[in-house]
C-alpha positions in Angstrom: 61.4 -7.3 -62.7 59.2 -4.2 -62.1 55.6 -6.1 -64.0 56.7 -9.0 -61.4 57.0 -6.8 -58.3 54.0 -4.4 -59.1 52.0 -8.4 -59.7 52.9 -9.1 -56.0 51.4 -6.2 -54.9 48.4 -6.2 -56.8 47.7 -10.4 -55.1 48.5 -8.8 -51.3 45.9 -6.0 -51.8 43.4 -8.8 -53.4 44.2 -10.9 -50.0 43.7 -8.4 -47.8 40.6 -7.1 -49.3 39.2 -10.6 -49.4 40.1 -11.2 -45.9 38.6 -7.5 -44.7 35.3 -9.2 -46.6 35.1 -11.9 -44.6 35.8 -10.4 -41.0 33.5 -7.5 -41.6 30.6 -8.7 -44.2 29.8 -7.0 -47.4 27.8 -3.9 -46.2 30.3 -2.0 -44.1 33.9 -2.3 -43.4 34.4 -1.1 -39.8 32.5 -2.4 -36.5 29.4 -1.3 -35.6 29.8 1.1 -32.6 29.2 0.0 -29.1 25.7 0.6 -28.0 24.7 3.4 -25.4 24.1 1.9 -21.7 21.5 2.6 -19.9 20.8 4.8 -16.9 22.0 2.7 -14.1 19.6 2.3 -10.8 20.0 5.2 -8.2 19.0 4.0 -4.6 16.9 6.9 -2.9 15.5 7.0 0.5 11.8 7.3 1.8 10.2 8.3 4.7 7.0 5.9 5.9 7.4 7.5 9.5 4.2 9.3 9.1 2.3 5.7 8.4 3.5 5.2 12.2 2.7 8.5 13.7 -1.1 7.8 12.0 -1.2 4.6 14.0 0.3 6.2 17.0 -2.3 9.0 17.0 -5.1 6.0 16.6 -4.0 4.0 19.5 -3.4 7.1 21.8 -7.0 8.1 21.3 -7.9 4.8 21.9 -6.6 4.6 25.2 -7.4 8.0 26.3 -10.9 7.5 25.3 -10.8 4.4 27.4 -9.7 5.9 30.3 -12.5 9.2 29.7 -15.0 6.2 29.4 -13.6 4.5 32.8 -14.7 8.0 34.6 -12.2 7.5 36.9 -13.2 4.9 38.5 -9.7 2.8 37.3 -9.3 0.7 34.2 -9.9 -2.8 34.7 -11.9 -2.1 37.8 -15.5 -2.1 37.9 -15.5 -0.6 34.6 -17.3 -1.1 31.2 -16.5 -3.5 29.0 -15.9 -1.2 26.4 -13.9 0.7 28.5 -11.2 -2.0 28.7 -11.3 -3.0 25.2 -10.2 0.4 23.9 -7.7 0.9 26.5 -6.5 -2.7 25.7 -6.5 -1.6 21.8 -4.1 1.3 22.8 -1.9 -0.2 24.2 -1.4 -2.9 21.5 -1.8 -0.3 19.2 1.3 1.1 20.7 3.7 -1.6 20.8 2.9 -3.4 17.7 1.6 -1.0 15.2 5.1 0.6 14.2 6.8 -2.9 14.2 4.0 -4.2 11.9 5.0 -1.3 9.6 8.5 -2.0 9.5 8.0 -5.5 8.5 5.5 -4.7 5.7 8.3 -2.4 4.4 10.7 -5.6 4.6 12.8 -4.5 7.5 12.4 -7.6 10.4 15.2 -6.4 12.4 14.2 -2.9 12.5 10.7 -4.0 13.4 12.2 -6.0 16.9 14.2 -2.6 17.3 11.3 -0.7 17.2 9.3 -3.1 19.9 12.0 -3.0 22.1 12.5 0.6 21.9 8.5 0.9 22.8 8.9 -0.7 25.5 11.6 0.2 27.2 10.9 3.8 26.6 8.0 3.7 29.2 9.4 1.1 31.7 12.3 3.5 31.5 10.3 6.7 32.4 8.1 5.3 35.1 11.3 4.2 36.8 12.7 7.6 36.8 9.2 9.1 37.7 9.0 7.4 40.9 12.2 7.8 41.3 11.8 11.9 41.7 8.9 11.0 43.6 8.7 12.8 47.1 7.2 10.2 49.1 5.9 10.7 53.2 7.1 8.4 56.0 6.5 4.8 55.2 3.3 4.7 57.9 1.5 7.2 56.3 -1.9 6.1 55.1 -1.3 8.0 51.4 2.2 5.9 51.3 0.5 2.6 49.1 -0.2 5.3 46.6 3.1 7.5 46.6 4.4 7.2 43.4 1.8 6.7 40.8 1.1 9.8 39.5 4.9 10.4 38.7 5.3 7.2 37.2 2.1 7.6 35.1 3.8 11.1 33.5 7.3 9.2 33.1 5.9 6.4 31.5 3.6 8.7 29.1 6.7 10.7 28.2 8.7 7.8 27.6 6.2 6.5 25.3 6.2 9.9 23.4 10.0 9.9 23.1 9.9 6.2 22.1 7.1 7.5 19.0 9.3 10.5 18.3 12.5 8.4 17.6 11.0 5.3 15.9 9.1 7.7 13.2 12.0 10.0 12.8 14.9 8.1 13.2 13.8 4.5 12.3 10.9 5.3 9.5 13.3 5.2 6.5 13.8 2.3 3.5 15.4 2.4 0.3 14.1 1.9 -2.6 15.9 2.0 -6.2 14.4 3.8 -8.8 15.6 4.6 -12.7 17.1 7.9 -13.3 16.1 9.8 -15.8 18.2 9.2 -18.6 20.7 12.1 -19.8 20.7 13.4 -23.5 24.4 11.5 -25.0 25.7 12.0 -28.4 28.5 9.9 -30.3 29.5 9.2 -33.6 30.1 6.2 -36.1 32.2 5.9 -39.3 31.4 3.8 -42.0 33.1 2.9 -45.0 32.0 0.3 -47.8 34.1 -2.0 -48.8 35.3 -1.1 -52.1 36.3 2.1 -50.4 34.4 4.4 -52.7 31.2 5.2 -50.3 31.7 6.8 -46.7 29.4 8.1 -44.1 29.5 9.7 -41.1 26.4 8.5 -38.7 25.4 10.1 -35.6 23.9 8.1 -32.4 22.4 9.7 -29.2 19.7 9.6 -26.7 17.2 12.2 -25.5 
């Protein structure tokens, strides 16, 4: 009875080695270990404001170079022709440099936001400049003219505040970039199959 029990047990432990062969192979018998991942992709933010305030600086000496050219005799008026073209470059300088930015950086709806905020940022200040304008009676001669000076310096300073915000507050895009990857250490068992030969190997990343 005891040669036919120790028999059964001797065919189990020939099973289950057999079957351990075939699920693991005949090199190793555990799994290999899982593989180390990767650094995942971090999402950082630049600033490409001061590729605006460049074209902003441009376009203002443009225009003011225009006007020094006009000698004050009024742009558009019996002036040069060279005269008008740089005042006219300023100006489209202004409104649609910045814009033109955003969209090369891939940001179209930023880059209407930014046209309409250069726009409305002068309209807006020569409104309130002649509004604080202290005009004479209406039949004064000077009365035609009442106004303009004020809404020359509202506009101007809407225009800076309208540069100010788009660099500082609209000149930003993400980009992703790879971190740097972080020194990792683990461990992997492995045991032949005939259960005579174990080793103890050590994976990592640096």
């Amino acid at each position: 009875m005891k040669q036919f029990l120790v028999g059964c047990l001797g065919f189990g432990l020939c099973l289950l080695a057999s079957s351990a062969d075939a699920q693991y192979g005949e090199d190793t018998a555990v799994r290999p270990p899982p593989q180390l991942r990767d650094s995942p992709a971090q999402s950082v933010r630049q600033w490409y404001g001061w590729q605006m305030l460049a074209s902003d600086v441009a376009s203002v000496a443009l225009f003011a170079g225009g006007a020094a050219y006009a000698n004050g005799q009024g742009v558009y008026e019996r002036t040069p022709p060279l005269a008008n073209v740089m005042v006219t470059a300023g100006i489209a300088g202004y409104a649609l440099g910045a814009p033109a930015l955003h969209f090369v950086h891939e940001r179209p709806f930023v880059a209407v936001g930014s046209l309409g905020l250069r726009l409305a940022g002068p309209a807006l200040g020569g409104l309130l400049g002649v509004a604080f304008a202290e005009c004479p009676a209406p039949e004064a001669t000077e009365y035609g003219s009442c106004g303009m000076t004020q809404m020359a310096m509202g506009a101007s300073v809407g225009a800076l505040a309208a540069i100010i915000l788009d660099a500082t507050l609209l000149g930003w895009s993400s980009a992703k970039v790879e971190a740097p990857a972080t020194p990792r250490l683990g461990f992997a068992p492995v045991i032949s199959n005939d259960g005579k030969r174990g080793e103890l190997r050590v994976l990592g990343t640096f």
